[in-house]
N, C-alpha and C positions, 0 to 999 in steps of 0.2 A: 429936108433934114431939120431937126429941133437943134437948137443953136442954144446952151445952156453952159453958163460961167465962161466962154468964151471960147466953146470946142462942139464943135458940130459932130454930134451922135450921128453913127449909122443907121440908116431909115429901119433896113428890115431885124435889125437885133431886137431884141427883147428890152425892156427901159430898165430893168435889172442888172443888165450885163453891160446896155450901152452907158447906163451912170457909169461903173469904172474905168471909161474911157480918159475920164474927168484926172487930170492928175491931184492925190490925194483922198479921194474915195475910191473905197475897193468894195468887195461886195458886202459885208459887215454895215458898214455905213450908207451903202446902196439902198440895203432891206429896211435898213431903219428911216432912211426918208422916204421911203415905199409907202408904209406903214403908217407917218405921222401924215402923209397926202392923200392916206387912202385910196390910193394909184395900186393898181393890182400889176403884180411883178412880172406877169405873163405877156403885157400888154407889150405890142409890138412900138415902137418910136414914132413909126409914120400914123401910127391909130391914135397916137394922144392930142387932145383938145388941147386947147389952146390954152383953156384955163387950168389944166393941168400941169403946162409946162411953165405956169407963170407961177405956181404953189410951189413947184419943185425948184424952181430956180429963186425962189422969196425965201423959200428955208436954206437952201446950200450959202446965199448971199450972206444970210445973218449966222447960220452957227457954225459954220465950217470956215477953215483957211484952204483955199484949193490952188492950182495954177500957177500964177506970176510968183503972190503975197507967199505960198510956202514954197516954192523954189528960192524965193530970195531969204528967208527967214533960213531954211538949210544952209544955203552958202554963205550967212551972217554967221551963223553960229562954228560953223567951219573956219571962218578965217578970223572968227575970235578966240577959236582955239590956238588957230594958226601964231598969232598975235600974241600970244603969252607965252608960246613957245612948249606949251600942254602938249605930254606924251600922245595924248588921246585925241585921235581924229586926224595927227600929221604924220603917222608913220606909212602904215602902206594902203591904209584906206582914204588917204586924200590923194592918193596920187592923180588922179586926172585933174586935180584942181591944181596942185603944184608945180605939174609940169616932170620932167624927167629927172630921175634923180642926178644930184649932184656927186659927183663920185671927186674924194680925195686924189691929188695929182701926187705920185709918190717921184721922189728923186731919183737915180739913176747911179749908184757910184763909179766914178771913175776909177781906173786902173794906175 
């Protein structure tokens, strides 16, 4: 297995499809470092030299944010929305970050 940005690609996939393994690159950005490694897209995982996987993992290092750094750069900007109390980002699309909503306790009148 080629072990690149810190997620071990399936051997028999294509390096096209196994780049989008990669959290943060999809296929769009896949082709495009395909392309600047001159790495042919067809090329199975377990087929790549060594010095190929050292090109591909030299460009994603330098121009990409992948894995940890944009997972945490999401949940930064999430709970800097959260933090100002920004309509946008805490209504129903943070909820897994929020946790379950809090629901108003209502009173009860007596008779």
């Amino acid at each position: 297995m080629a072990r690149i940005a810190g997620v071990d690609l399936p051997k028999n996939e294509r390096i096209e499809i196994g780049l989008t393994r990669i959290f943060g690159i999809g296929r769009a950005l896949s082709q495009k470092i395909l392309s600047e490694t001159k790495v042919t897209p067809n090329t199975r995982v377990k087929d790549l030299t060594d010095e190929e996987i050292v090109k591909i993992r030299t460009i994603i290092d330098r121009d990409f944010r992948v894995e940890g750094d944009l997972r945490r750069d999401i949940s930064m900007g999430i709970k800097r929305l959260m933090d100002i109390s920004c309509y946008r980002g805490t209504r129903t699309n943070a909820r897994t970050r929020k946790g379950p909503r809090k629901v108003a306790v209502s009173r009860k009148k007596e008779a």
